[in-house]
C-alpha positions in Angstrom: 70.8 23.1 -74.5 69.8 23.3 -78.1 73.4 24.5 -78.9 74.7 20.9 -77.0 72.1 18.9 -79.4 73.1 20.2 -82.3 76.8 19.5 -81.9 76.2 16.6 -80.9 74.4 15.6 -83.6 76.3 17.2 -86.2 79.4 14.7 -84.4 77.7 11.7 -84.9 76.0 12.3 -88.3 79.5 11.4 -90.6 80.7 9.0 -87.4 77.9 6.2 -87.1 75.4 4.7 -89.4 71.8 4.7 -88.5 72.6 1.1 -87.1 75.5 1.3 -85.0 73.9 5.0 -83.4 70.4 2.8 -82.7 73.1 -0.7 -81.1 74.9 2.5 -79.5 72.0 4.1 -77.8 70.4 0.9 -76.5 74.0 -0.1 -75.0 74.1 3.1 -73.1 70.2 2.4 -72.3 70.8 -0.5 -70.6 74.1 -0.1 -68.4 72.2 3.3 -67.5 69.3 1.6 -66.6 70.7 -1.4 -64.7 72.1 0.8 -62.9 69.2 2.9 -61.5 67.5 -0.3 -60.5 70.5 -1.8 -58.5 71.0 1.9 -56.8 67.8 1.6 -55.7 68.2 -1.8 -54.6 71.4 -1.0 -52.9 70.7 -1.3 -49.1 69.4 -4.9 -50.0 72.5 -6.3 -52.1 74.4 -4.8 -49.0 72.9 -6.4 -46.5 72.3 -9.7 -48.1 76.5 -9.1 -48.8 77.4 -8.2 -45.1 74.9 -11.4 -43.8 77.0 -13.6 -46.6 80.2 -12.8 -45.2 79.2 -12.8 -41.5 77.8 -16.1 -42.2 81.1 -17.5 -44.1 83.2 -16.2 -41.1 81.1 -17.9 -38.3 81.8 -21.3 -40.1 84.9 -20.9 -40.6 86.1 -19.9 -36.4 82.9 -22.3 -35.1 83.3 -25.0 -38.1 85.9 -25.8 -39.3 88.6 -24.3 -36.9 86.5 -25.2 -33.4 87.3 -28.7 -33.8 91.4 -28.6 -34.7 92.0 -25.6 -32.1 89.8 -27.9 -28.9 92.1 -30.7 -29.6 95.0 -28.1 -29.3 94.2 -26.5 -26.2 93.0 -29.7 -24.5 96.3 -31.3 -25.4 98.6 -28.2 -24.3 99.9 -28.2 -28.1 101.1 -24.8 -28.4 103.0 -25.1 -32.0 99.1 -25.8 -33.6 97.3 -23.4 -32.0 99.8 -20.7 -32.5 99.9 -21.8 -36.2 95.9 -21.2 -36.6 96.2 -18.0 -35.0 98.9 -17.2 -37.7 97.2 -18.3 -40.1 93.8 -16.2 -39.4 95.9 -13.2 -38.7 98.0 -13.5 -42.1 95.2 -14.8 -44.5 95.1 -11.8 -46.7 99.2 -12.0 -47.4 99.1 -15.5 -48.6 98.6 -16.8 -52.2 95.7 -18.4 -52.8 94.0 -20.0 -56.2 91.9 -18.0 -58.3 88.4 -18.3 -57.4 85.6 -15.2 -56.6 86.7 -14.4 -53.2 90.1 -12.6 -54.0 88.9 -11.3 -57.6 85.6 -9.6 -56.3 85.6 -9.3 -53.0 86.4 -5.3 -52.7 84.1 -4.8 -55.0 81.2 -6.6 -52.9 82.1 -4.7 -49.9 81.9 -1.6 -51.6 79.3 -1.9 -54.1 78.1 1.7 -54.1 81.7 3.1 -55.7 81.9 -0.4 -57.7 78.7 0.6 -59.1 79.7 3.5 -60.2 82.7 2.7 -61.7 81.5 0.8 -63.8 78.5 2.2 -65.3 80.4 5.1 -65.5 80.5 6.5 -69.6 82.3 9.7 -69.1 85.9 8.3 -71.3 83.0 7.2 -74.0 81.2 10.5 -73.6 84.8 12.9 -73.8 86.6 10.6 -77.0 83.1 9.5 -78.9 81.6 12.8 -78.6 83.0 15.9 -76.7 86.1 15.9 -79.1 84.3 15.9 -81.9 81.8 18.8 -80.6 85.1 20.9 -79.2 87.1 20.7 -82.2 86.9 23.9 -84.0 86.6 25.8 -80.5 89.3 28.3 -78.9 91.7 27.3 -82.2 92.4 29.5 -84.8 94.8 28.3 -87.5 96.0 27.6 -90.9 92.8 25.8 -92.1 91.2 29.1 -90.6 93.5 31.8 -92.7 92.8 29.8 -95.8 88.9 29.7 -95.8 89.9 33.8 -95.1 92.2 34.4 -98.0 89.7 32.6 -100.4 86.5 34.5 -99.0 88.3 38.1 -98.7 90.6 38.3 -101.5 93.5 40.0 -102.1 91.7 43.3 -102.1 89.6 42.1 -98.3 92.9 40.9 -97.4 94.5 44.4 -97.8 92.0 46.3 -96.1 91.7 43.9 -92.9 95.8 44.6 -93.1 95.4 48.4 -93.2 93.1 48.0 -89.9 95.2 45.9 -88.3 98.3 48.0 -88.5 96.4 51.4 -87.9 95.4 48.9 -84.4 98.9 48.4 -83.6 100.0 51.8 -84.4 97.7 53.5 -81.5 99.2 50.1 -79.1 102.6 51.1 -79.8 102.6 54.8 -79.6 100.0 54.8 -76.6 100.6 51.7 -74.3 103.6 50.2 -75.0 105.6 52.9 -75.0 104.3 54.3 -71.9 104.9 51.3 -70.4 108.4 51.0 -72.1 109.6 54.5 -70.5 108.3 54.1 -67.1 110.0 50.2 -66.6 113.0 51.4 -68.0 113.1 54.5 -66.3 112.7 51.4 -62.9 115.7 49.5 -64.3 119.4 50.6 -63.0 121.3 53.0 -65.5 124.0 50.0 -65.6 123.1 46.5 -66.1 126.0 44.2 -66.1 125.8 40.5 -66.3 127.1 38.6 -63.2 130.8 37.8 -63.6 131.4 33.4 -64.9 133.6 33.2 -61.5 130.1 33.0 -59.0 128.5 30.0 -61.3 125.2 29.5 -61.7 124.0 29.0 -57.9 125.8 32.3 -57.8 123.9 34.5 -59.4 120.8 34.4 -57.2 122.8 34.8 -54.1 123.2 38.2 -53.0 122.3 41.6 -54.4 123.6 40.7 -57.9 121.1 39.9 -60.5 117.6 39.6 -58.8 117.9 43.2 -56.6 118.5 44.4 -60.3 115.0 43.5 -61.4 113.2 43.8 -58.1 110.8 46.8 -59.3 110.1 45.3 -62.6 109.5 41.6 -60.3 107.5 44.1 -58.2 105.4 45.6 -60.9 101.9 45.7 -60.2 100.5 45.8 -64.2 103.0 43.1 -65.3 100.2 40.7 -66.0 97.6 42.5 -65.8 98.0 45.2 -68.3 102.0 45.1 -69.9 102.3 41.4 -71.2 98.3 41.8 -72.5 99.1 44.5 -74.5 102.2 42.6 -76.5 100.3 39.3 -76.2 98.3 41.2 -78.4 100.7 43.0 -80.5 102.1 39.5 -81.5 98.6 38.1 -82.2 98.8 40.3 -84.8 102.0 39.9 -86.4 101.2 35.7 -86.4 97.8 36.6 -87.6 99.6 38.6 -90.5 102.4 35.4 -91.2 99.5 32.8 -91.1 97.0 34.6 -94.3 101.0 35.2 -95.8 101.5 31.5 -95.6 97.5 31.1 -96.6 98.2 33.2 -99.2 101.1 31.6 -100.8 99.6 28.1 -100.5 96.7 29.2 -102.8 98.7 30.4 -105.2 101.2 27.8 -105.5 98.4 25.1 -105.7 96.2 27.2 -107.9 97.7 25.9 -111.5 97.0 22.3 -110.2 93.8 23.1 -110.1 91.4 22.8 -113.2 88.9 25.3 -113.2 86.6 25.9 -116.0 85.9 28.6 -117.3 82.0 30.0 -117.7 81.2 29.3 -121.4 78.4 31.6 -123.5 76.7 29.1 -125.9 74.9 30.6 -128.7 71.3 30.4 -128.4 68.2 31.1 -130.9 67.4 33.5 -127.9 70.5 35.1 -127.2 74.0 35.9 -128.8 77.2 35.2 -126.6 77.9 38.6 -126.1 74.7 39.6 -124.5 75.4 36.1 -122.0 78.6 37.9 -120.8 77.5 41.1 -120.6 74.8 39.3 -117.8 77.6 37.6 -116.2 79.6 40.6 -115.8 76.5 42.5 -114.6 75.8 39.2 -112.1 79.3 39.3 -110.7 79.6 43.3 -110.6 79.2 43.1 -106.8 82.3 41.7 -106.1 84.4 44.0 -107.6 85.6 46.1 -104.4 87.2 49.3 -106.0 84.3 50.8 -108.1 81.3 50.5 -105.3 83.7 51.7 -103.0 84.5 55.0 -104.7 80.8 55.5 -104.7 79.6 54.4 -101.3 82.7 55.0 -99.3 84.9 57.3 -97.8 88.2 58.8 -99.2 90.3 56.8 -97.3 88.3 53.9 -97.6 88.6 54.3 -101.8 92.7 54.8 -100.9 92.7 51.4 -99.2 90.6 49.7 -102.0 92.5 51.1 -105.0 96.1 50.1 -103.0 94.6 46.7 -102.3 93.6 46.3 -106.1 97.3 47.1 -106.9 99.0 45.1 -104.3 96.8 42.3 -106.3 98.0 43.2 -109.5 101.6 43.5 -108.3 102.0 40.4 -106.5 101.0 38.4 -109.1 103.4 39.8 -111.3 106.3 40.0 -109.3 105.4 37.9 -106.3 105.3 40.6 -103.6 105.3 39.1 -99.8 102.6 40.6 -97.8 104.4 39.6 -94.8 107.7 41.6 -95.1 105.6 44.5 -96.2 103.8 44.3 -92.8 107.2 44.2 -91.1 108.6 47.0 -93.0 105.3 49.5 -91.8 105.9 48.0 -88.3 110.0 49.4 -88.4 108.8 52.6 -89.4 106.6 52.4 -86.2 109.6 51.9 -84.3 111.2 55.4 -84.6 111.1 56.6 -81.4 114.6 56.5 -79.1 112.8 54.4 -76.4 113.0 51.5 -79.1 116.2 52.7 -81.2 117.7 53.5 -77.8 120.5 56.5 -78.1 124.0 56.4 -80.2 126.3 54.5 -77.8 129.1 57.0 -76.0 132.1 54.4 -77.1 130.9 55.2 -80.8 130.2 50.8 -80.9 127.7 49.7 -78.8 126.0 50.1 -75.7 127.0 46.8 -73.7 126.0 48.1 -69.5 124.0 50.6 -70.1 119.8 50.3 -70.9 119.1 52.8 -73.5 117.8 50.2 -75.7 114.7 47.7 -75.6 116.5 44.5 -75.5 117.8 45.3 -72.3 113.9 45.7 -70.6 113.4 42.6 -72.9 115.9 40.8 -71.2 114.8 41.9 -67.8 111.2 41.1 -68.5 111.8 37.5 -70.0 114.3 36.8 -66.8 111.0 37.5 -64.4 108.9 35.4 -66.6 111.4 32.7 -66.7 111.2 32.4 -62.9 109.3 29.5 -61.8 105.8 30.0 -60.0 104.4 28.0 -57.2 102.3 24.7 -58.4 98.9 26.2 -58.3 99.7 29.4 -60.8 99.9 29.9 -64.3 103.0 30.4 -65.6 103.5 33.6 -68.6 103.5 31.2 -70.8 100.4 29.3 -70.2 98.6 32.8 -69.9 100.2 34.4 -73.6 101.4 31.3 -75.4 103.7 32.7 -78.3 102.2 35.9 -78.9 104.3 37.5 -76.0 108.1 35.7 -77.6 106.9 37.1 -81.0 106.2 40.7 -79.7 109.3 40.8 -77.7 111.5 39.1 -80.6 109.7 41.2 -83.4 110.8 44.5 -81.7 114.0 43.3 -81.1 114.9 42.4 -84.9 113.4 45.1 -86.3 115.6 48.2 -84.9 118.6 45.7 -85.3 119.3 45.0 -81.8 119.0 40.7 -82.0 122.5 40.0 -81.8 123.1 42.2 -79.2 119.9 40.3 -77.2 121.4 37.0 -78.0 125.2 38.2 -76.6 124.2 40.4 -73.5 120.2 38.7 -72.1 120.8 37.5 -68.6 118.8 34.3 -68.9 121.0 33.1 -71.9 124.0 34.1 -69.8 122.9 31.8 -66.8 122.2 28.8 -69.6 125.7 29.1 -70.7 127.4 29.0 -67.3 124.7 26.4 -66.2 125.7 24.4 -69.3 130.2 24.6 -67.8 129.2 24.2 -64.3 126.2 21.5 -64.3 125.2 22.6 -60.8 121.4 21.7 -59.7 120.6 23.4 -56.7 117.3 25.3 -54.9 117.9 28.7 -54.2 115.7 31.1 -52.7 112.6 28.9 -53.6 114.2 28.6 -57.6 114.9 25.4 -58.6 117.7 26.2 -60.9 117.7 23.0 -62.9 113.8 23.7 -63.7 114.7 27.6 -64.6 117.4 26.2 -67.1 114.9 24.0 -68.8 112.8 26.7 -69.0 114.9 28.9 -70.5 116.0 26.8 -73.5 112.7 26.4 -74.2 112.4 30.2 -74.3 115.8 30.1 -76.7 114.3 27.8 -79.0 110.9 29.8 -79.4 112.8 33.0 -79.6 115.4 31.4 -82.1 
């Protein structure tokens, strides 16, 4: 609760003055109060409603209409009293002048939810305030990776690198590739894509392309434990992209900048040089590499001293920090489950599954497939971080052209695009998976 106070005060601290916050609480006083004292009141203002309208009807059928519909019956004039009994029985389809009856007569009748309605501040409440206390929460971005860079450093940002990559080393050599052999080792030895002559309807139908992938459909640690663990693989290779970007931003912008320099004035106390020697002793602290060698490890003085010359280096030959994360993560990738084996046509390997983009392909064709209303689909679950695992490992070993030219959800877009055919199959709307899929093809692209 004292959490909720202080975000909301914090929101409307730069967003009202003390004038409009003391207009804006007794606003909100008063509808909130009115309507405490009419709820209470309720059973009255609904009773003195009900007696209203019971009253209003009586004079109407005893009143007014007694009179017309005697003279009627007494002289057998059917036409008039059929016309009154239209007229009672089609009241409420006719079009009548503005006056109270028509504009607030639901609401009378049901003044509890009328009530309610309108006292009801929860669209002020969610776009004054709950925006504005939920804006820096479950987002991590660019603002983010530059408030990083300019804490850590280049030297911080070279050590938070090394720990990241020594991370994804132990998730790609334990996990992933565990997972890796033991899908593909599921997969048929031959996948082939379905021939252009069954169209798009066709490839559902039968044993052709979804009996391929039924024990990878089948998989019980799909969600659970597979796509988490390249969700998270691809957290880090954004993570690593956004402090690049950070990282370039704050050196392009940094001559536009004009920052003074610390100047020693010459005192009758002191003499310049003994001012700088206290500024250098003030600022010793944040010069990584020296306490380091003292205070930590051998690897941990490794790390420091490579991060002091990645700083030196980029700034004289503008190193990217992002392509040397990639090239670490393709040494990774050495093992034949990702390289896959030398192809027995000495070209390429076009049927067989030897290589990852072929389980890549498999596993983005059983993402791909719609879910019922009520799920989530993969993407709501991993966002991006799952397209940029999957694509990352692909590109690396060299294999994304082969992906793009042989993945069975871009070869059902392409005979969906000749054909046009929208049909439900098997519960899969094919017209939604296409959509779906160029969606995929632009986020992969």
């Amino acid at each position: 609760m004292g959490l909720c106070r202080a975000l909301l005060r914090s929101a409307t601290r730069y967003n009202y003055t003390e004038e409009e916050k003391f207009v804006l609480i007794k606003v909100i006083a008063v509808i909130k109060g009115l309507q405490v004292l009419m709820s209470r009141m309720e059973t009255f203002f609904t009773e003195a409603i009900r007696r209203n309208i019971y009253a209003q009807l009586q004079d109407l059928v005893q009143v007014i209409l007694r009179e017309p519909l005697r003279k009627a019956i007494k002289n057998k004039r059917d036409l008039i009293r059929s016309a009154q009994q239209i007229l009672l029985s089609e009241w409420i389809h006719y079009n009548t002048s503005i006056n109270a009856i028509p504009l607030y007569g639901s609401t009378f009748c049901f003044i509890s939810e009328s009530l309610q309605q309108c006292c009801d501040l929860s669209q002020l409440w969610y776009r004054e305030f709950y925006l504005e206390m939920t804006m820096e929460r479950r987002f991590v971005g660019p603002c983010h990776m530059r408030h990083m860079c300019r804490l850590l450093g280049y030297q911080g940002i070279a050590v938070v690198m090394e720990e990241l990559l020594q991370i994804v080393k132990l998730l790609i050599q334990g996990n992933l590739l565990q997972f890796t052999k033991t899908l593909m080792e599921a997969m048929p030895k031959t996948c082939k894509l379905p021939r252009y002559d069954y169209g798009s309807p066709g490839f559902f139908k039968g044993p052709r392309l979804i009996a391929q992938f039924n024990d990878i459909v089948q998989y019980p640690d799909a969600r659970t434990e597979l796509f988490h663990n390249f969700h998270e693989f691809g957290n880090t290779i954004l993570l690593c992209l956004l402090m690049e970007q950070a990282l370039v931003r704050n050196v392009r912008s940094s001559p536009c900048y004009r920052i003074p320099e610390h100047l020693a004035k010459a005192t009758l106390s002191e003499k310049p040089e003994v001012k700088l020697r206290k500024l250098e002793a003030k600022f010793d602290s944040l010069y990584v590499v020296a306490h380091v060698e003292k205070l930590g490890s051998a690897r941990q003085t490794m790390i420091a001293k490579e991060g002091d010359l990645l700083t030196r280096e980029r700034l004289c030959c503008g190193l990217s920090l992002f392509k040397n994360v990639l090239s670490r993560l393709r040494g990774l990738l050495d093992d034949p489950t990702w390289v896959g084996v030398p192809p027995t046509n000495g070209v390429m390997n076009i049927d067989e599954r030897t290589e990852f983009h072929r389980l890549w392909s498999a596993l983005q064709f059983v993402h791909i497939i719609p879910v019922g209303e009520t799920e989530f689909t993969v993407q709501e679950l991993f966002v991006e971080g799952l397209n940029w695992a999957g694509c990352s490992m692909i590109v690396l070993p060299g294999q994304q052209c082969r992906f793009e030219a042989l993945d069975f959800c871009y070869h059902i877009l392409r005979v969906q695009k000749v054909d046009g055919k929208d049909q439900n199959i098997k519960g899969i709307n094919l017209k939604r998976m296409v959509d779906q899929i160029h969606r995929f093809q632009v986020l992969n692209s």
